[in-house]
C-alpha positions as CSV (number, residue, x, y, z in Angstrom):
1,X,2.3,30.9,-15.6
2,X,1.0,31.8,-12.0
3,X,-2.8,30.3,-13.3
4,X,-0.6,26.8,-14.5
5,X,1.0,26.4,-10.9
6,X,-2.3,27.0,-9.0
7,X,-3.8,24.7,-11.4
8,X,-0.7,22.0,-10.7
9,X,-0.7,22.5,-7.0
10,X,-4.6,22.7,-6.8
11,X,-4.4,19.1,-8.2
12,X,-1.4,17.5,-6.8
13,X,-3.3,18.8,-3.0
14,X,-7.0,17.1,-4.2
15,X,-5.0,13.6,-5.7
16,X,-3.4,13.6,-1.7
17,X,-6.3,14.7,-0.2
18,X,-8.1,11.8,-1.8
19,X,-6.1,9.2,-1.3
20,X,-5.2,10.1,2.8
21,X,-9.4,10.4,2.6
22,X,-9.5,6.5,1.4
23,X,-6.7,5.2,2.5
24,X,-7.6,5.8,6.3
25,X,-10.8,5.2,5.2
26,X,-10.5,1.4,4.3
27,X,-8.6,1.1,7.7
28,X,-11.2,2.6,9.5
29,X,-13.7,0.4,7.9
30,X,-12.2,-2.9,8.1
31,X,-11.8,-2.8,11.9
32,X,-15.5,-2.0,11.9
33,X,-16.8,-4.6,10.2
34,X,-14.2,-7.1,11.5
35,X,-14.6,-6.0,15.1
36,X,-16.6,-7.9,17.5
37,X,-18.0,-4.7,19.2
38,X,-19.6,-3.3,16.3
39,X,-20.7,-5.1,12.8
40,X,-19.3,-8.2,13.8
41,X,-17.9,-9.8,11.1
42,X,-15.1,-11.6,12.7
43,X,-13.9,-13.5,9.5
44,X,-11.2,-11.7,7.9
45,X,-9.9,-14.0,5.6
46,X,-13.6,-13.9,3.9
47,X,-13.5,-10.4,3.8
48,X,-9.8,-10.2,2.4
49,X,-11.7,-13.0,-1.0
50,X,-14.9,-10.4,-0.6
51,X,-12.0,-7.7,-1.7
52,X,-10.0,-9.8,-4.1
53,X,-13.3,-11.0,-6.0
54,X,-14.7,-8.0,-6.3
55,X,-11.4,-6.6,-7.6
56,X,-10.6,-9.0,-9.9
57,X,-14.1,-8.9,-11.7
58,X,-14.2,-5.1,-12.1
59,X,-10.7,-5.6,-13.9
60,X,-12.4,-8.8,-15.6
61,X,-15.3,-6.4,-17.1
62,X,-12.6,-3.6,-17.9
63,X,-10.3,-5.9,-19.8
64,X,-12.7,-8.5,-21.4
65,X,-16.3,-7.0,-21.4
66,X,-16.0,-3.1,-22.3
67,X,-12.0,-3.6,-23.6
68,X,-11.3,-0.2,-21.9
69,X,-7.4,-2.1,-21.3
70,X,-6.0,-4.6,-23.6
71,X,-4.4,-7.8,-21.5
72,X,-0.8,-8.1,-21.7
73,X,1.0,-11.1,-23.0
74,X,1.1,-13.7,-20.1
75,X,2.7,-16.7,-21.3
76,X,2.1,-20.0,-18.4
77,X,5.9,-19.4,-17.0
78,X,5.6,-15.7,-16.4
79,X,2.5,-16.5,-14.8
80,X,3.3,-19.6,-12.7
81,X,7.1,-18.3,-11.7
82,X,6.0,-14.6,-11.1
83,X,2.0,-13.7,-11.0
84,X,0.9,-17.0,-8.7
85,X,4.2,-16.6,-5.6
86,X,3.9,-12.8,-5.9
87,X,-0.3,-13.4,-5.5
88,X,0.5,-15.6,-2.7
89,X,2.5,-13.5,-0.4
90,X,-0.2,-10.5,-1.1
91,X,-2.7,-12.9,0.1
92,X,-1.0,-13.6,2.9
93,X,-0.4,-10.0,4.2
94,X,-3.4,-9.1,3.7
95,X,-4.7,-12.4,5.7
96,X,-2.7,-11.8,8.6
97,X,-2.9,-7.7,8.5
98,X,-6.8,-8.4,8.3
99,X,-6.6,-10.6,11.5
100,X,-4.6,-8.4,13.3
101,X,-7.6,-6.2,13.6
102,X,-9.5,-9.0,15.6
103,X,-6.8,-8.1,18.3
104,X,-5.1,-4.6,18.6
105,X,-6.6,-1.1,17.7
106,X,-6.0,0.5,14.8
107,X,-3.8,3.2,16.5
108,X,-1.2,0.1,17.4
109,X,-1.3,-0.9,14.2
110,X,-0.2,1.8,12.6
111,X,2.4,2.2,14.9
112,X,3.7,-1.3,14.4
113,X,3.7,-0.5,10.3
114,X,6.6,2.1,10.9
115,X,8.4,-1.3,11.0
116,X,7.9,-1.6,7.2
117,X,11.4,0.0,5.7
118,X,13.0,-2.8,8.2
119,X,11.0,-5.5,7.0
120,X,11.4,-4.4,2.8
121,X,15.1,-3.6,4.1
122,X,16.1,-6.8,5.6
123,X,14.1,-8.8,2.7
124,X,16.0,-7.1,0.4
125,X,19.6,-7.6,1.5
126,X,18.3,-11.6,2.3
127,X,17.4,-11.6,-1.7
128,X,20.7,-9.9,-3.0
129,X,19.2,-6.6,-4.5
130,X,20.2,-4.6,-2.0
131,X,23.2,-4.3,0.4
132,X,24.2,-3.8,4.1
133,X,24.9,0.0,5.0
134,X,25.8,1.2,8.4
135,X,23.1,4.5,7.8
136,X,20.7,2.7,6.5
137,X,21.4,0.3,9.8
138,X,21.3,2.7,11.9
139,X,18.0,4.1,11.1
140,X,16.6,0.5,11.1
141,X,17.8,0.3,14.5
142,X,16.2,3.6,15.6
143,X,12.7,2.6,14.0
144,X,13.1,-0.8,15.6
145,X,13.7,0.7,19.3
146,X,10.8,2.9,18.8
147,X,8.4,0.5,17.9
148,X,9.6,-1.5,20.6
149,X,8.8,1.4,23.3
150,X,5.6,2.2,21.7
151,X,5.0,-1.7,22.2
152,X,6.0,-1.4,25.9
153,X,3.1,1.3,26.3
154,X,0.8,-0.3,24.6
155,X,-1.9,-0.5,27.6
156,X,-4.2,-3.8,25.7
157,X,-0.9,-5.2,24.2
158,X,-1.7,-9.0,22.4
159,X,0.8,-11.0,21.5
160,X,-1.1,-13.0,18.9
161,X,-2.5,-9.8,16.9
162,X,1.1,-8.2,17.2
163,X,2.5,-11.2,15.7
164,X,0.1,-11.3,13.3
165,X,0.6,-8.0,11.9
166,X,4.6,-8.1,12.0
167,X,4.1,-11.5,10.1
168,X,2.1,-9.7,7.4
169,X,4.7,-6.7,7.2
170,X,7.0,-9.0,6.4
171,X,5.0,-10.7,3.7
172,X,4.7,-7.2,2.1
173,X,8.3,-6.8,2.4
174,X,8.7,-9.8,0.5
175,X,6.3,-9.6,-1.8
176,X,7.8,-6.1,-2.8
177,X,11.4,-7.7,-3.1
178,X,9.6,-10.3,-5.4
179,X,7.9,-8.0,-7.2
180,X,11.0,-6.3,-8.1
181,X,13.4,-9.9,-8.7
182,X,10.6,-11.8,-10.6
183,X,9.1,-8.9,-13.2
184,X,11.8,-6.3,-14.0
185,X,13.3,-9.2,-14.6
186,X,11.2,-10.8,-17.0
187,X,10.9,-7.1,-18.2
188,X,7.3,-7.4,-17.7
189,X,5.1,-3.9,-17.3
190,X,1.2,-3.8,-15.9
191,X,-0.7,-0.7,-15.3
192,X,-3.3,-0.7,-12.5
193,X,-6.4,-2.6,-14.0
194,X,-4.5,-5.5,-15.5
195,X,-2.3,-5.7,-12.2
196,X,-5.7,-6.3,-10.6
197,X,-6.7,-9.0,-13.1
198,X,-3.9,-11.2,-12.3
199,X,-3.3,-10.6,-9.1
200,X,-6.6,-10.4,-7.9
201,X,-7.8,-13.9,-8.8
202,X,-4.8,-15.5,-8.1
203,X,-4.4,-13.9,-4.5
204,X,-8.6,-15.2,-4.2
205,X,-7.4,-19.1,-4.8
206,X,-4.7,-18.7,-2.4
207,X,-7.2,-17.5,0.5
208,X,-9.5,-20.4,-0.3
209,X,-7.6,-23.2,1.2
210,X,-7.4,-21.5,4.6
211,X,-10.8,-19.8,4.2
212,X,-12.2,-23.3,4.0
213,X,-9.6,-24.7,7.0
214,X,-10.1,-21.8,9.2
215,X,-13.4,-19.9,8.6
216,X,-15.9,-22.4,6.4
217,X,-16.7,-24.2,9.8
218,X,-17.7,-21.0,12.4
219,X,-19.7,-19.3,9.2
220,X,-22.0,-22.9,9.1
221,X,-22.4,-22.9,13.1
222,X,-23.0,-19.0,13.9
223,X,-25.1,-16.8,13.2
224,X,-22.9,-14.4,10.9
225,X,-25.0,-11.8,9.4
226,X,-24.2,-10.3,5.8
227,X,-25.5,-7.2,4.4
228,X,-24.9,-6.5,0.9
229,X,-24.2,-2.9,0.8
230,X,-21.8,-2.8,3.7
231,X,-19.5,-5.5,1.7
232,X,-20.3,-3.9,-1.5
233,X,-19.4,0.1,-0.1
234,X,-16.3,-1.9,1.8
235,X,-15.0,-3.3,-2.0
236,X,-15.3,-0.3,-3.5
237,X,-13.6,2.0,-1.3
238,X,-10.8,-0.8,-1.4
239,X,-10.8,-0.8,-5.0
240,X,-11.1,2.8,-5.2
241,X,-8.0,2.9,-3.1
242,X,-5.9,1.3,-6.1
243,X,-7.1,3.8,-8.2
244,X,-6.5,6.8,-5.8
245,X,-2.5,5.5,-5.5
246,X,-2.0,6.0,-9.3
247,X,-3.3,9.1,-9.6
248,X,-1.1,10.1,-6.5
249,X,1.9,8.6,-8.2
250,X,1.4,10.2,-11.6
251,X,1.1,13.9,-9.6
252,X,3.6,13.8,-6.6
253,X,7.0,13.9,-6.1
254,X,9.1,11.0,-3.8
255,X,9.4,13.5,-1.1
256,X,5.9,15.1,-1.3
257,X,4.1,11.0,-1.4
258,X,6.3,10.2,2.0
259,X,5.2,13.2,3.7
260,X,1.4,12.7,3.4
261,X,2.1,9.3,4.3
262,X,3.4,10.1,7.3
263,X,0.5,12.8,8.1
264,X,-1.9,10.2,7.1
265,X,-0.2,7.9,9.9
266,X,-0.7,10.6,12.5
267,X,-4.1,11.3,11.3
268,X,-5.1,7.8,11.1
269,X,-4.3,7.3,15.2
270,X,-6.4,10.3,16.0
271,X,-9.1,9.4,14.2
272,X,-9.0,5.9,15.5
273,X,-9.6,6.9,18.8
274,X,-12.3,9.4,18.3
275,X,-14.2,6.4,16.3
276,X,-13.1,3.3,18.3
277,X,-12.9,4.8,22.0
278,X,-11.3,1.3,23.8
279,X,-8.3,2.4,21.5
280,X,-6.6,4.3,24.5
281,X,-3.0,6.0,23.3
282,X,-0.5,6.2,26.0
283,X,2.5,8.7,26.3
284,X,5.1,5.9,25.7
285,X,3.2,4.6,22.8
286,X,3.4,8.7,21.5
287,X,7.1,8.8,22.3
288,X,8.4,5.7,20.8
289,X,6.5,6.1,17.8
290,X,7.5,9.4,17.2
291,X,11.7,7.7,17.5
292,X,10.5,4.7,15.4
293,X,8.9,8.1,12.5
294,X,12.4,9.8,13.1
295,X,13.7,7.0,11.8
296,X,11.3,6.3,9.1
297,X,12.0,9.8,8.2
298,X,15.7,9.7,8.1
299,X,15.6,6.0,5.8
300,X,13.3,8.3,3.2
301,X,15.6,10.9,3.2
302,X,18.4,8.8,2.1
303,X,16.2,6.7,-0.4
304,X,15.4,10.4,-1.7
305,X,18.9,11.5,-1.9
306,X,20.0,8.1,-3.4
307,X,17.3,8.6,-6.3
308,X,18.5,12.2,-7.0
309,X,22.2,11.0,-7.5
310,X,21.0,8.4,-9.9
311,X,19.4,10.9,-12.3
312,X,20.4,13.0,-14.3
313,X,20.6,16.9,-13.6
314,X,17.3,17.8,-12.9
315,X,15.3,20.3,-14.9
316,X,14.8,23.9,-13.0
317,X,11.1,24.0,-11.5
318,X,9.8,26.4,-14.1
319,X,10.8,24.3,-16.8
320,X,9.6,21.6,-15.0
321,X,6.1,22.8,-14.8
322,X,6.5,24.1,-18.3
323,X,6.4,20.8,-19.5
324,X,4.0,19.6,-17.7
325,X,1.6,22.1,-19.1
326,X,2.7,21.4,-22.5
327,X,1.5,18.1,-21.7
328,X,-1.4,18.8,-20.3
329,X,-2.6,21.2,-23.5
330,X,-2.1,17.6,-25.1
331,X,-3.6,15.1,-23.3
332,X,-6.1,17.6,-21.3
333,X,-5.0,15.4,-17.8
334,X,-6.5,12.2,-19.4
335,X,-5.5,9.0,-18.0
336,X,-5.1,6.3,-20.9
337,X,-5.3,2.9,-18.9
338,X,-3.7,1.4,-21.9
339,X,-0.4,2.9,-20.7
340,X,2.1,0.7,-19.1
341,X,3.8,0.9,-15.9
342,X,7.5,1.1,-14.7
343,X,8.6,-1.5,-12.1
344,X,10.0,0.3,-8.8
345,X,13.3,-0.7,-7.5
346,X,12.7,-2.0,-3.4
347,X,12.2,1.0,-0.7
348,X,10.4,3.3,-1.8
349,X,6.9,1.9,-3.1
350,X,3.5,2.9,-1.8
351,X,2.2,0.6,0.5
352,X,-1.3,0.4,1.8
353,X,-4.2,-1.8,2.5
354,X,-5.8,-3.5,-0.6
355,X,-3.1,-2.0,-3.3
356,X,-1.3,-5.4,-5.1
357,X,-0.3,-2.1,-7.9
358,X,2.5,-2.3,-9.8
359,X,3.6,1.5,-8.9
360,X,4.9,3.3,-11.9
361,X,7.9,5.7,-10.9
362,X,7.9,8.7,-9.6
363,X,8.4,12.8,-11.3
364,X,8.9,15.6,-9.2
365,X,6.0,17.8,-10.4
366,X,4.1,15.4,-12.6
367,X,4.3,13.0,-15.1
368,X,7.8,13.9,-16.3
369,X,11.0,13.8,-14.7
370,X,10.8,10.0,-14.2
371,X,12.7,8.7,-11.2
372,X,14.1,5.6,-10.5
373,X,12.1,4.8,-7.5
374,X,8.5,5.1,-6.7
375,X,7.2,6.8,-3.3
């Protein structure tokens, strides 16, 4: 029993350590490309289609070529009325997340994402599947006064790459509402590669029209230089990113997922500042960004508790891990991408940079105790 746990925990620690490694990775490497002071690649909506192309033919060779994942059954009206506005509002956060990189460090950034529970919060309440609560309120308040003292400290503070990061938060936001109002409704499921198929493509076409508005014209006048294996390394750690999340999902528990996304957070605005040394942190940017995480932290917590008072009572934690061994002996941990994925209620889904997954729900120790909410 002891060897089962160490094997379990040995596990669930590598899944986290690899998607904190890539998660922060992708970050890291986007402001490097896009920034002017080192690759130079200031076009980020061409990077973003770079991302989505990629994406969507990996998935396209998956599905189509090798037939590793059979394609779900898209009719034209699940498609138009759910795949293509869902697409388009992933497009656009990643457009304007992208940009925001042109403009404010990394380390700002982050700290302007704690604003994401308010953003999916508010969205959510606009849309009807959720409803106003004075804690929930409360902590929105909190996170919201935070982020507006870590704003005030903010030594290189731009208006236009603050606005257009808090625009693409709240495209996220909406995008997760949507995904939840549009699909469960429709009662449709899609594990990780065909997510990418449809999504991908879709969210491609939408960046066209501004890629051609917007960027077309500076890419035929300067001197923009391209080198394959930077793009190509940048759309595979992206990719690999979507990959890493599900195998996070499928091992962690709601409260274990929140908690390395908060160290990854921390981690993240050290690291920028080691790498990208104009990135200068300031006392008030520390202090109201640790308010806006108490916050953050307080809103999990009462997702979390919300979750456990919809379920069921919970197995012990022996019997838990019993039956995740007894799964184990059967499947010997392989993933079976033909395996569909639940549909997250709003507030608790993994959000990060290049990730248009579907998340399937949560378990506490692995891939049983299914909760209502993913993390």
């Amino acid at each position: 029993m002891a060897k089962m746990i160490n094997k379990t925990l040995v596990l669930t620690y590598i899944y986290l350590l690899i998607y904190i490694i890539l998660s922060s990775g992708v970050i890291l490497y986007n402001k490097w490309v896009l920034s002017p002071k080192y690759f130079n690649f200031p076009l980020p909506i061409t990077l973003t289609m770079i991302h989505m192309g990629f994406a969507g033919f990996v998935a396209f060779l998956l599905i189509r070529v090798f037939k590793v994942v059979a394609p779900v059954k898209m009719t034209f009206e699940i498609y138009a009325t759910c795949v293509v506005p869902i697409s388009a509002f992933f497009a656009s956060s990643l457009w304007f997340g992208n940009t925001a990189y042109l403009h404010i460090s990394v380390a700002f950034i982050q700290m302007l994402k704690a604003l994401m529970p308010v953003a999916t919060f508010i969205m959510a309440v606009v849309c009807g599947t959720d409803k106003p609560r004075c804690d929930v309120f409360s902590n929105m308040l909190l996170v919201s006064v935070g982020v507006v003292i870590s704003s005030y400290g903010e030594i290189h503070f731009n208006i236009v790459g603050t606005v257009y990061q808090v625009t693409g938060i709240f495209a996220e936001a909406l995008r997760l509402v949507l995904t939840q109002v549009l699909l469960q409704k429709k009662g449709l499921a899609l594990n990780p590669i065909t997510s990418l198929y449809y999504i991908a493509p879709c969210s491609f076409v939408f960046l066209a029209l501004p890629w051609y508005v917007l960027e077309k014209p500076t890419m035929e006048v300067s001197q923009i230089q391209f080198n394959f294996w930077i793009f190509f390394s940048n759309a595979l750690c992206a990719l690999a990113l979507n990959f890493s999340i599900f195998l996070v999902i499928g091992r962690t528990g709601a409260v274990t997922i929140r908690v390395a996304g908060v160290l990854k957070d921390w981690i993240l605005i050290a690291l920028s500042t080691v790498i990208f040394p104009e990135s200068t942190i300031t006392g008030l940017n520390i202090t109201g960004y640790a308010i806006a995480l108490c916050g953050v932290v307080m809103y999990n917590y009462i997702k979390v508790r919300d979750v456990k008072a919809s379920q069921p009572t919970a197995d012990s934690l022996p019997d838990r891990i019993n039956k995740e061994y007894k799964m184990e002996k059967k499947s010997s941990d392989k993933f079976n991408p033909n395996d569909s994925v639940d549909i997250p209620r709003v507030g608790g889904e993994v959000n990060d940079e290049e990730a248009p997954l579907i998340t399937s729900r949560l378990s506490h120790i692995g891939r049983t105790q299914l909760g209502n909410h993913a993390a």
